[in-house]
C-alpha positions in Angstrom: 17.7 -7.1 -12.7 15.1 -4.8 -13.8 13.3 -7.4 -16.1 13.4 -10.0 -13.2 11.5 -7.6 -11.1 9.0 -6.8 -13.6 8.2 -10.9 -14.0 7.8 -10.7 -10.1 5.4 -8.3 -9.8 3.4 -9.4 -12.7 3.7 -13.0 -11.5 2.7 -11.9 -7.7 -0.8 -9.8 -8.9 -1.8 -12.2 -11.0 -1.4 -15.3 -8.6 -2.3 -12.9 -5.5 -5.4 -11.8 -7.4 -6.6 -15.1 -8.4 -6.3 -16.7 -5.0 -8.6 -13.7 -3.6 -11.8 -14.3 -5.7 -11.9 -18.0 -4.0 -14.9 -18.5 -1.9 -15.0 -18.6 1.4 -13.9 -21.6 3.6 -14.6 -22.8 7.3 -10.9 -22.4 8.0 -10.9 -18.7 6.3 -14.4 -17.8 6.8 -14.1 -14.0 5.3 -12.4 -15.0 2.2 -9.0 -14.8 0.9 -9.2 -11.1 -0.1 -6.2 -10.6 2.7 -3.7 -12.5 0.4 -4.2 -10.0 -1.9 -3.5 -7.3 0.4 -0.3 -9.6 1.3 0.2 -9.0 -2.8 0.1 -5.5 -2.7 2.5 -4.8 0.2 4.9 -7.5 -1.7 4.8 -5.4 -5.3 5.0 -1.8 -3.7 7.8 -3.1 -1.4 9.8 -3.6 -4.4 8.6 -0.6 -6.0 9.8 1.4 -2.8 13.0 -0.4 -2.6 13.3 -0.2 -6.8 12.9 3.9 -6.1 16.2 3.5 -3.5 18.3 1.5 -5.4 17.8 4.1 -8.4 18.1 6.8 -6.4 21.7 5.9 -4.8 22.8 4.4 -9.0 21.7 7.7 -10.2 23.9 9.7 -7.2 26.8 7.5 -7.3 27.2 8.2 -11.0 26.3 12.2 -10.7 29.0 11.7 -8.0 31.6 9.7 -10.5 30.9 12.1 -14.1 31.4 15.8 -11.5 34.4 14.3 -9.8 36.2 11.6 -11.5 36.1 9.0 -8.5 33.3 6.1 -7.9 31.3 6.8 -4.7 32.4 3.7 -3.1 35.8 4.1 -4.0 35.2 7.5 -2.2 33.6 6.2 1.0 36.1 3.3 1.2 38.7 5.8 1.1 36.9 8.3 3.9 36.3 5.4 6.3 40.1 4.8 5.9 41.3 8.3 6.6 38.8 8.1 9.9 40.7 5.3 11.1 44.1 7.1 10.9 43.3 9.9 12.3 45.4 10.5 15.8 47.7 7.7 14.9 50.2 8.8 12.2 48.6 12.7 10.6 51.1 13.5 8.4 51.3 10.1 6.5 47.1 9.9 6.4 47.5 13.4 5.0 49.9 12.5 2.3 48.2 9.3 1.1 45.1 11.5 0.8 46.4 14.0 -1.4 48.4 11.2 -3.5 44.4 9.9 -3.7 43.0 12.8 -4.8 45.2 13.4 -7.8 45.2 10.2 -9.0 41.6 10.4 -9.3 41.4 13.6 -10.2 43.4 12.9 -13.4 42.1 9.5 -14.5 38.1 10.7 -13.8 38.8 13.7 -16.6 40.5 11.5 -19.1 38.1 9.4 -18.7 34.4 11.5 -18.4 35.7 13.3 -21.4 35.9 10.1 -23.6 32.3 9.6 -22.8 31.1 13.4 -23.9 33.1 11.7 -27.3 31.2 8.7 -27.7 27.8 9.3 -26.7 24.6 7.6 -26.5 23.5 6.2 -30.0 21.0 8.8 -31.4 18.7 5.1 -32.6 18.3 4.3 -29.0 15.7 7.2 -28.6 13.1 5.4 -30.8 13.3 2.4 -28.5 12.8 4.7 -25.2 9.6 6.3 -27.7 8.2 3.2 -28.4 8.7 1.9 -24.6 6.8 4.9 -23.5 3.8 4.5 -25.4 3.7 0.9 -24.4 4.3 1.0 -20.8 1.6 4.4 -20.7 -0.9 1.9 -22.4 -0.2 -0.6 -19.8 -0.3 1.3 -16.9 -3.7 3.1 -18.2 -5.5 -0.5 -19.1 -4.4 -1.8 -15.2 -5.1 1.7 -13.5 -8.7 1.1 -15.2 -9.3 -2.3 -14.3 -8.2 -1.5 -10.8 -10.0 1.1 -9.9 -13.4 -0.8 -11.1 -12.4 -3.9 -8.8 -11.2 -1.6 -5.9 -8.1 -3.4 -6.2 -4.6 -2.5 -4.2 -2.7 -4.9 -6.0 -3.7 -4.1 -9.2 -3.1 -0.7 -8.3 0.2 -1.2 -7.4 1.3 -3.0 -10.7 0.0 0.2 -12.5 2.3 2.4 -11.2 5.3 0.1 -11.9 4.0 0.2 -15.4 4.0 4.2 -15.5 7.5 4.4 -13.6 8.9 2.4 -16.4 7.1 4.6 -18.9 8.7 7.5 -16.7 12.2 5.9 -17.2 12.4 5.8 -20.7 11.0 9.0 -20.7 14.5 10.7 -19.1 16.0 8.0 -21.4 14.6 9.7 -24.6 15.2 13.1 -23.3 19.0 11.9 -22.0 19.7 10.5 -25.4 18.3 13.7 -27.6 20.2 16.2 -25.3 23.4 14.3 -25.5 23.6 14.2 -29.3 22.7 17.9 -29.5 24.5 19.2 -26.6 27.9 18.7 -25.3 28.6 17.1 -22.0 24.9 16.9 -21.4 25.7 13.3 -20.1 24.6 14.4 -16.4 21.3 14.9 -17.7 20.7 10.9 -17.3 21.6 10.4 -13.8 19.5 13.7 -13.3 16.3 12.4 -14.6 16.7 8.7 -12.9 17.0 10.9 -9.5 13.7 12.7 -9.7 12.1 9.6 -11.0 13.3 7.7 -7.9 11.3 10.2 -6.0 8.6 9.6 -7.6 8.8 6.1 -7.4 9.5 6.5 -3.9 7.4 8.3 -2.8 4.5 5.6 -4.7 5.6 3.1 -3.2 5.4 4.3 0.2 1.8 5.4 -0.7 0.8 1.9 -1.6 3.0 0.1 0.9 1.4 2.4 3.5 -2.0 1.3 2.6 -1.7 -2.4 2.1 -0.4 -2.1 5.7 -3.4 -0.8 6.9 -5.4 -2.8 4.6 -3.8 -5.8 6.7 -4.4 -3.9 9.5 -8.2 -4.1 9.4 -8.7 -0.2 8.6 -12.2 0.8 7.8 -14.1 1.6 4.9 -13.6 5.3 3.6 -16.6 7.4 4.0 -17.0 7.3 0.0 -17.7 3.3 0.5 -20.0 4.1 3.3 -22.2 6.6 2.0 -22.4 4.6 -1.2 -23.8 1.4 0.9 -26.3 4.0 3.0 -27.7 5.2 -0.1 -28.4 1.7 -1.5 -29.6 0.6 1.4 -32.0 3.5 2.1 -33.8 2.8 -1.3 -33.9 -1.0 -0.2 -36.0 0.2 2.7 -38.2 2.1 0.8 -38.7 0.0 -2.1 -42.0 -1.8 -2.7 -39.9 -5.0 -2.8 -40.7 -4.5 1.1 -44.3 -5.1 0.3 -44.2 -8.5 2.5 -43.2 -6.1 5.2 -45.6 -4.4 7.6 -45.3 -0.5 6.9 -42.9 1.2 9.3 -41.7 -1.9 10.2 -38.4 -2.0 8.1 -37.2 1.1 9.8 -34.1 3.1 8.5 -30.3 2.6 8.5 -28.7 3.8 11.7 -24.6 3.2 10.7 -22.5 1.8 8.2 -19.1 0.3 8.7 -16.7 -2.5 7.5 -13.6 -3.7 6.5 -11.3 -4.2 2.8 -10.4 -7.2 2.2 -8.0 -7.4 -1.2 -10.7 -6.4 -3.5 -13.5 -7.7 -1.2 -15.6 -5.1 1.2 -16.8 -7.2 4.5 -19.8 -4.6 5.5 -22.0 -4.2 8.5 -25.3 -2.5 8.9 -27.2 -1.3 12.0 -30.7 -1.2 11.3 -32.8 1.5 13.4 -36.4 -0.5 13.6 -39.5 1.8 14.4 -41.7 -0.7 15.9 -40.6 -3.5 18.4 -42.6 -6.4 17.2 -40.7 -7.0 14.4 -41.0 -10.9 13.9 -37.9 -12.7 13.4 -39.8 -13.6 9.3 -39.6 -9.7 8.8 -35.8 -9.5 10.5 -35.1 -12.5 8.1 -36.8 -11.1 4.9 -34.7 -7.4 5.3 -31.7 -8.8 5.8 -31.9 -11.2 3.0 -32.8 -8.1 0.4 -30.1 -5.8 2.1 -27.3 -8.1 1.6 -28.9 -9.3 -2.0 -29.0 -5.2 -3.0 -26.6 -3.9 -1.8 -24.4 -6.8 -3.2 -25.3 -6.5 -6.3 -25.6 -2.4 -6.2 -22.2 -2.1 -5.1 -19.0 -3.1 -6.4 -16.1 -5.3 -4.5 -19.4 -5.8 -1.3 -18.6 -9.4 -0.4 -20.0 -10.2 2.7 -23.0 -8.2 4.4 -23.8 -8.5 7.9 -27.0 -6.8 9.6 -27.6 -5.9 13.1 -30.9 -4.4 14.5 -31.6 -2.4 17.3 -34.3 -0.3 18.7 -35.0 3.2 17.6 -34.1 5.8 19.8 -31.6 3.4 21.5 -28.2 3.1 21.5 -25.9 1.2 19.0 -23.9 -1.1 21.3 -20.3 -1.7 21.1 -19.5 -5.6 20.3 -16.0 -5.4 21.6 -15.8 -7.2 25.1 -14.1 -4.6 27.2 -12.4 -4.8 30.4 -12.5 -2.1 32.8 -9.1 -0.4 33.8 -9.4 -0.6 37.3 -9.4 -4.6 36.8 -6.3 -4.8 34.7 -4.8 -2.6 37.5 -5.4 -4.5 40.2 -4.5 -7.1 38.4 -0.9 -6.2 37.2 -0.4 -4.7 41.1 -1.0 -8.2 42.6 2.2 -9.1 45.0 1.8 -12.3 44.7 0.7 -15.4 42.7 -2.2 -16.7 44.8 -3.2 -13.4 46.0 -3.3 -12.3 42.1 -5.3 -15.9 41.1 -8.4 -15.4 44.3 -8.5 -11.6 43.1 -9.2 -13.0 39.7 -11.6 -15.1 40.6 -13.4 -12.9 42.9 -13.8 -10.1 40.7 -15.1 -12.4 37.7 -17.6 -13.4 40.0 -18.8 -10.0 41.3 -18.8 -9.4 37.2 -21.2 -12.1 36.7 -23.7 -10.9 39.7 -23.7 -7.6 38.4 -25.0 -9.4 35.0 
């Protein structure tokens, strides 16, 4: 099972990854950088549900070696007391106690014909050599992600170092057990903390790729890195075709991630208002070309200009409360249809 989701995740970032660097398209104008997001939230699902699963093996068997009796055998059995109680006490009681014993004995014959076997002491090179390989693995990916800003990639690192983390208890489970007697536990110990861990990854990457789907923006890291490549655009004597003063200074920086791709937008303070649309043209075209190639993962640039000293205008179309009041407080159809129209046309004589 473990294997099979290994190939999954390594098939899912490699196909979700590919798909991402395809160019743009008129039906998917921004890209395809979202179906790697899609990617991401896919392989830290399963790390996130990998962590559970571990977690409730690694409690049910701490549960089996300290008392003799499997979990669900012990669950079963609870439900079934529940449902006798207030019917017939004494017998529930009884068949409880006849439970208990039973288990009781069987579970010590058995854990202590465990302590007596033991984990083979040549297993512990194999958990060695697993480490190394999977800490190689996870170091190469974590690289390579971080230079491509990539979630996905990301993601399949950590998987890499949570394997490299479960042989680890493996090696230290199997060293313990052939020095130490009844260390078994120590197994079921070490699968339980590393199920936190990988829990508590794979929330951390789930929880991003969500917002990454979400449209979150840029971090300030991103945005400060764009400014200051911008800035020396401005001021760089590439501008020469430029009137002095006339390329003004960056007023905002903002965007979206997109899978590995950055979608960014730039708000342009200009210092003189007869900027020709040639100059507008000519900065934008050496904005988008520097900053693209200055910073990693930028995509798609998008420049707006305004006026300096004037305010950066909001894009979104907004709708003003008292309309959507008067709107959902209509009694009844035809009233609520003539109030629409009359107050769309009061909008456009105020404009």
């Amino acid at each position: 099972m473990h294997a099979l989701t290994d190939l999954v995740s390594d098939f899912m970032t490699l196909a979700t990854v590919s798909w991402a660097l395809k160019p743009p398209t008129k039906m998917f104008p921004n890209g395809f950088g979202k179906v790697e997001s899609l990617g991401s939230l896919g392989v830290s699902s399963l790390l996130l549900f990998g962590g559970l699963a571990m977690g409730l093996n690694s409690v049910e068997v701490l549960y089996t070696q300290f008392t003799g009796e499997s979990l669900p055998t012990f669950l079963q059995g609870l439900g079934h007391s529940h449902s006798h109680i207030g019917i017939d006490h004494g017998h529930d009681h009884g068949h409880h106690h006849h439970g208990h014993d039973h288990g009781h004995d069987h579970g010590a014959g058995h854990g202590h014909s465990h302590v007596e076997i033991g984990p083979n002491i040549n297993a512990a090179w194999l958990a060695g050599g697993s480490i190394l390989v999977k800490e190689w693995l996870y170091r190469a990916t974590m690289k390579i992600a971080k230079e491509r800003k990539s979630s996905v990639l990301a993601s399949n690192a950590v998987h890499h170092r949570i394997d490299s983390l479960t042989a680890m208890v493996a090696l230290i489970s199997i060293s313990l057990s052939n020095i130490l007697q009844g260390a078994s536990w120590l197994d079921p110990v070490g699968g339980l903390l590393v199920s936190l861990m990988v829990i508590r990854a794979g929330w951390s990457n789930t929880r991003a790729a969500l917002f990454e789907l979400a449209d979150m923006g840029i971090d300030d890291e991103m945005c400060y890195e764009i400014k200051k490549v911008a800035e020396n655009t401005l001021k760089a004597e590439r501008l020469a075709g430029v009137k002095p003063g006339v390329a003004g200074k960056v007023k905002s920086v903002g965007g979206i991630k997109s899978g590995q791709n950055f979608l960014v937008d730039i708000t342009l303070a200009l210092e003189e208002a007869t900027v020709t649309l040639e100059d507008m043209a000519r900065i934008e075209g050496m904005l988008r070309e520097q900053v693209g190639e200055g910073v990693r993962g930028v995509r798609k640039v998008r420049v707006k200009f305004i006026e300096e000293g004037k305010e950066e205008v909001s894009e979104f179309v907004e709708r003003a409360e008292e309309d959507l009041e008067s709107e959902s407080g209509s009694e009844a159809g035809h009233s609520h249809e003539n109030g629409g129209e009359c107050k769309h046309g009061e909008k456009k004589k105020e404009k």
